[in-house]
Residue, then its C-alpha position, 0 to 999 in steps of 0.5 A: x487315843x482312849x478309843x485305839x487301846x479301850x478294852x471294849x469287852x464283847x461288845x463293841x463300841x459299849x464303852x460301860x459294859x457289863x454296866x448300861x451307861x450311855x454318852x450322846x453320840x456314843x464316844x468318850x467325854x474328856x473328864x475335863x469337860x465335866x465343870x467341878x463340884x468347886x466351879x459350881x459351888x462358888x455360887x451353889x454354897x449350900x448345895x455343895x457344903x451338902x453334896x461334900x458330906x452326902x454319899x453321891x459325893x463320897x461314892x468312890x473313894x471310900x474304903x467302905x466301896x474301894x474294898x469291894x471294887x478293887x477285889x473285881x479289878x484285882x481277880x477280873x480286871x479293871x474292865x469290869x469294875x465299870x459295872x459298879x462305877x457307872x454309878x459309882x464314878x460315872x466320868x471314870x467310866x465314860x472318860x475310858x479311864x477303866x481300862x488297862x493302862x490308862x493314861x486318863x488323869x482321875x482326880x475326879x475320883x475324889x468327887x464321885x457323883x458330882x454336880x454335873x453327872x446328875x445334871x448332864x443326865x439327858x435321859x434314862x434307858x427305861x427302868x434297866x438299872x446298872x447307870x441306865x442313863x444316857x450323858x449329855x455333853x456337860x453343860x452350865x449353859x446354853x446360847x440364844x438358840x438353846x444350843x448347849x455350850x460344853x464346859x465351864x463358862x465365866x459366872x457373868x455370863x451364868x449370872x447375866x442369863x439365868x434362864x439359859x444356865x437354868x435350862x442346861x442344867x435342869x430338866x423335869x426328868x430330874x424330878x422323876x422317880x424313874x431318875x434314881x432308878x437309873x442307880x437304885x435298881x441293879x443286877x448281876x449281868x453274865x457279862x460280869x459273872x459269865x453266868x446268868x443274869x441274877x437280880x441285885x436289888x430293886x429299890x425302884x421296883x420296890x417303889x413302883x409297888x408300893x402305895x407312894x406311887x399311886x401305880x399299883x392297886x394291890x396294896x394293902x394301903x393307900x396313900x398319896x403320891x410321893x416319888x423318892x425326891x419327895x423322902x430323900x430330897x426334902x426342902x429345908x431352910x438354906x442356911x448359906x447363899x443359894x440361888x437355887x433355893x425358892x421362897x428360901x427353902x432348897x431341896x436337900x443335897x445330902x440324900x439322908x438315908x441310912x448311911x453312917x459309915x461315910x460320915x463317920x468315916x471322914x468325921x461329917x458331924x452335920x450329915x451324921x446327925x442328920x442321918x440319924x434324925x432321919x432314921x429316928x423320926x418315927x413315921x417309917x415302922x410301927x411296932x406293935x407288941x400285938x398278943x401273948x399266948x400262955x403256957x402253950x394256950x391256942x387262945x391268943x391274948x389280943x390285942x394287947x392292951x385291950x384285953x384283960x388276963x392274968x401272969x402268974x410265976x413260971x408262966x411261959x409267955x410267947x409274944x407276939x410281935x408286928x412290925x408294919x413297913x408304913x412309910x418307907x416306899x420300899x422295903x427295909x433295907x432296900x439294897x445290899x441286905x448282906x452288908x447292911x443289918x436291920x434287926x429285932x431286938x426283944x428284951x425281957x426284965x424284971x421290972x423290980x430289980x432290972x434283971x434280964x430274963x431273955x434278950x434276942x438281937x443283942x450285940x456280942x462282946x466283939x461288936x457282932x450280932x447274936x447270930x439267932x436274931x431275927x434279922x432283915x437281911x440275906x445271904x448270898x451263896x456261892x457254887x459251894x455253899x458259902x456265904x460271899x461275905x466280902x461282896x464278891x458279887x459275880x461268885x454269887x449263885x443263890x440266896x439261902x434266905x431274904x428276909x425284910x419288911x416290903x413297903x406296905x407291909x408287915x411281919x410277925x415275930x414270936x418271941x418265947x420265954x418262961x417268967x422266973x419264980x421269984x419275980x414279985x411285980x412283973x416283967x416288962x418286954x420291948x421290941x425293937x428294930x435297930x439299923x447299922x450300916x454295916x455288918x460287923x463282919x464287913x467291916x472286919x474285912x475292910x479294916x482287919x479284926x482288932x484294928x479299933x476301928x470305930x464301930x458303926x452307931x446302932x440306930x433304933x428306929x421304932x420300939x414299944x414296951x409293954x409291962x406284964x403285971x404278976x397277977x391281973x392286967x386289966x385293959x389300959x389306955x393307947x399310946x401315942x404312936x398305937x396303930x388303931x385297933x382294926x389296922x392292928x388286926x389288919x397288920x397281923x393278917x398280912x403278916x400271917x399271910x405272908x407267913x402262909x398261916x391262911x386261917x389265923x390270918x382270915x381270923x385276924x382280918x375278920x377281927x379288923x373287919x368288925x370294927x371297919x365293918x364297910x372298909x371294901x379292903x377288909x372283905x378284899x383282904x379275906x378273898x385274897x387270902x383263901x385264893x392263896x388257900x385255893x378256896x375260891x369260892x369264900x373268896x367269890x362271895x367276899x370280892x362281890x361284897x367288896x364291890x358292892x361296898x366299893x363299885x369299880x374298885x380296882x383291888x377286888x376286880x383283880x382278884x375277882x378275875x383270877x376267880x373268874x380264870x379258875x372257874x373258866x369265865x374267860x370273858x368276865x376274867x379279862x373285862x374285870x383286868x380291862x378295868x383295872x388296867x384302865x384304871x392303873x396303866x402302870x400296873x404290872x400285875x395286871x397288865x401281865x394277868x391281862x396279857x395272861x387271858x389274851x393268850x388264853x383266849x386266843x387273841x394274840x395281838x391283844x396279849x403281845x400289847x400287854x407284854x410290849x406294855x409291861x416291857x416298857x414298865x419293867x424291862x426284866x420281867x421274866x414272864x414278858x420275856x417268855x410270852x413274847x417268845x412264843x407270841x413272836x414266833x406264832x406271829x412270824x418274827x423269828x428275830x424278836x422270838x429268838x431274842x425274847x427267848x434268848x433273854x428269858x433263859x437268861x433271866x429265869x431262875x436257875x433250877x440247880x441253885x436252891x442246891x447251893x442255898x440248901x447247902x449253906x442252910x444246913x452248915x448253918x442251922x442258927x441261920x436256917x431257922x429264918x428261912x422258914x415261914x414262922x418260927x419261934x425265939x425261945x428262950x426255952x431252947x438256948x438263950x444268952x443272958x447280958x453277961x454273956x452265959x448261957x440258959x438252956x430249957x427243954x421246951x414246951x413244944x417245937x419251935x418251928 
């Protein structure tokens, strides 16, 4: 009957479209063939006291989502609000209940991702995002063969056939990274924007190439493998009856990640206080109060607290800032950055009387943000310029500025202020990075201005202090939670990398090399960065004392092989890539370089090999997408070349949508400092002091 009045769209028989949900078999599943998040919980007590309070579970009927689903089906059509609900509310979705006119009974909207949407997941459509999943029939239970039986069987026979129920519900697939990527990787189909395909965000990507996933040899540190279960599912003590849990512990079904809106919302005290003691626990940044430069000095003081110097009245301090993305497995914020706020507060004060001498990242009388905060964030931007401020994502046509900290990573912050005249014992500066779920302006939207809504808890994820004497400061002893002197250095060169300030960053790394004189990395490090600079041959000399240090290390022979491109070594060039595809079949970078140099030297064949390989890694890539048109077409298949092409013009960057960031950079130049590479926080130029008014002083020099 749903089949006969579906709206299918322009595809046929997809019955998820514009999102990528797949049923076994390919029809519609009865919303009453999927068991009850209450069926499972009467002997799954911890899991679902756990699930009730977590986001899975509160995925569709909270007015933080309901307000952004409803204005797709208000303008577009309920139709197309199966994009956001094949993860959202799976069963509403493959029940056919999003149609016009349904007849399909949704309490399950209650339950949003429940027990059995996860444990029906058969398997995942590679890496695609958008509920790239494929459904099982839903099952607790299979017979003697294996076969599953659907629904809802009595608890005796659960209970009589352990090993049955077990393997209906579970699978190793569950424990995979590439499970959540189904959800955790989204974009903007033109079946949805009727414009081009436009990257969401790529919280699996992000994981894929950070160092937990022990797949990518371009970071800049190593660690050991964890996939996203290992952060956000963690074992704990059960603290009801569980016979799911092992040895006593269970892995948590509360998700913790950042969301405080949900609980706050529905007053889930145990999830908020969980969410925040994730958040707090001090492992994921490091901030490192790193140098100050005086009165316009190229000399920079550093690091801080291993060196001597002297601050005297009238002084104008710029501070350097780091802040190092050490163990989050992607980068801070992962999703949605336009509604989510992360951001650097800096504060001065005289330590004598507690006066405020400059803060940035300060929190206005109406809740929102000081709008010249150095924040982690983005901006996505319509035909017109316009900051799409209520999430109507199919309007979006480029993104002004995309700020964040990568996994792995770090980012410099400078901060600028004049020391007063009557200050007597010196100033203490704190640099902090503060998390709030949501934007105060969206929740504006939601609720309406002035209706006392709760506001969101700002949470402070890492934070340092460090106190300026008036007069001499002698070196002081570390504190708990100081990166070592050589990771400081090094965080600062990646920052100053990223930053495009090639020779303060070669400075900075020499500096971490002295102290790890034999670490292969460091000299790396130096030759990726004057690749950047296009000085290829320092970068030569520094790969080849990397590997002599490090035989075989995959890191220097990539990079080493673009030398060996830029100076015409085709063969070297692809034996070097061979190696480190060997070595990390999974990387993308390589296997694209790779593909690269095949095609460069004429082996067509090899190269299809390598695009086909990082095809099945990364669906999306673009440059896959375009190689193989041409390889396909030289090759006689005229069919895949057609589609290769087909979809790289579709997911190649629009040349006229900078036009529409550019627009909006210029409405908002207390915005448009942030997408410059590195700019200064001055005090010097307009600051707000706590009680609200203004100082303002000309300034050494520019600040940008």
């Amino acid at each position: 009957m749903i089949r006969h009045s579906y709206d299918f769209g322009v595809m046929l028989d997809n019955i998820s479209l514009p999102g990528n949900a797949q049923v076994e078999g390919g029809d519609f599943i009865q919303p009453g063939a999927f068991p009850t998040a209450q069926y499972c919980g009467y002997c799954h007590k911890e899991a679902f006291a756990e699930w009730r309070q977590s986001l899975h579970s509160n995925s569709f009927r909270t007015p933080f989502y309901r307000t952004s689903v409803n204005i797709v089906i208000n303008t577009k059509g309920i139709q197309f609000s199966r994009h956001c609900d094949s993860c959202h509310n799976p069963i509403a979705v493959l029940s056919g209940a999003l149609t016009k006119n349904s007849m399909v009974d949704r309490r399950f909207d209650q339950d949003g991702v429940t027990c059995m949407t996860c444990h029906s997941i058969g398997k995942v459509q590679s890496t695609l995002g958008n509920g790239g999943y494929v459904m099982n029939v839903p099952s607790v239970m299979t017979d003697a063969q294996g076969a599953r039986i659907p629904g809802q069987v009595p608890y005796k026979e659960i209970l009589a056939y352990p090993d049955r129920h077990a393997a209906a519900v579970m699978r190793s697939l569950m424990k995979q990274p590439e499970f959540c990527a189904a959800c955790h990787k989204a974009n903007l189909p033109d079946s949805l924007n009727e414009y081009k395909w436009i990257r969401a965000f790529t919280t699996y990507d992000e994981w894929q190439n950070s160092k937990f996933s022990e797949q990518n040899p371009l970071t800049f540190y190593k660690g050991s493998y964890l996939p996203c279960q290992g952060c956000h599912m963690e074992r704990f003590d059960a603290s009801l009856p569980e016979p799911g849990a092992k040895h006593g512990s269970f892995a948590s079904h509360r998700w913790a990640a950042g969301n405080t809106a949900v609980p706050m919302y529905y007053g889930f005290d145990e999830q908020i206080d969980k969410t925040i003691a994730f958040l707090k626990r001090g492992t994921f940044l490091n901030v490192d109060l790193f140098g100050v430069k005086i009165n316009g000095s190229k000399n920079l003081v550093a690091p801080l607290g291993e060196q001597s110097f002297n601050i005297k009245p009238n002084d104008v301090v710029e501070a350097y800032v780091v802040v190092q993305n050490k163990n989050i497995g992607h980068s801070l914020i992962p999703e949605v950055r336009d509604l989510f706020e992360a951001w650097m507060e800096f504060e001065a004060k005289d330590v004598t009387t507690g006066k405020v001498i400059y803060h940035s990242g300060y929190l206005k009388a109406d809740g929102s943000l000081d709008e010249s905060a150095h924040s982690f964030t983005n901006r996505p931007v319509n035909t017109g310029g316009t900051f799409v401020d209520n999430h109507k994502v199919w309007t979006i046509h480029s993104v002004a500025y995309d700020n964040t900290v990568s996994a792995g990573r770090s980012v410099l912050v400078r901060y600028e202020f004049r020391v007063p005249g009557d200050v007597k014992q010196g100033v203490s500066i704190t640099a902090r990075v503060n998390y709030r779920h949501l934007r105060h302006s969206y929740t504006d939207n939601i609720f309406g201005k002035g209706t006392g809504y709760k506001e969101l808890p700002v949470v402070e994820i890492a934070s340092r202090t460090r106190l300026l004497a008036m007069g001499a400061n002698p070196p002081e002893r570390a504190v708990a939670g100081d990166n070592p002197t050589w990771m400081r250095w090094n965080n600062l060169g990646i920052a100053l990398l990223d930053q495009l300030q090639y020779g303060d960053s070669l400075n900075a790394f020499r500096e971490a090399l002295k102290l790890h004189p034999n670490d292969a990395d460091g000299y790396t490090n130096m030759a990726l960065t004057n690749i950047q600079w296009e000085k290829f041959a320092p970068a030569r000399t520094a790969l080849e004392k990397a590997l002599t240090l490090s035989p075989g290390n995959a890191r220097a022979l990539y990079y080493l092989a673009l030398v060996e491109r830029r100076d015409g070594n085709t063969s070297q060039e692809v034996a070097d890539l061979k190696q480190v595809v060997a070595q990390y079949p999974r990387s993308i970078d390589a296997r694209r370089e790779l593909g690269v140099s095949y095609y460069q030297s004429g082996d067509q064949k090899a190269a299809m090999e390598q695009f086909q390989a990082l095809q099945n890694i990364d669906p999306d890539d673009v440059a896959a997408h375009y190689n193989l048109s041409l390889l396909y077409r030289r090759n006689g298949m005229k069919d895949s070349a057609k589609q290769q092409g087909a979809l790289f013009a579709l997911k190649k960057t629009d040349p006229g949508a900078p036009t529409y960031s550019q627009d909006f950079l210029r409405m908002h130049p207390e915005i448009s400092t942030e997408s410059i590479p590195w700019h200064v926080h001055s005090s010097l130029h307009h600051a707000h002091l706590a009680d609200g008014s203004a100082v303002t002083e000309t300034p050494l020099g520019s600040s940008h």
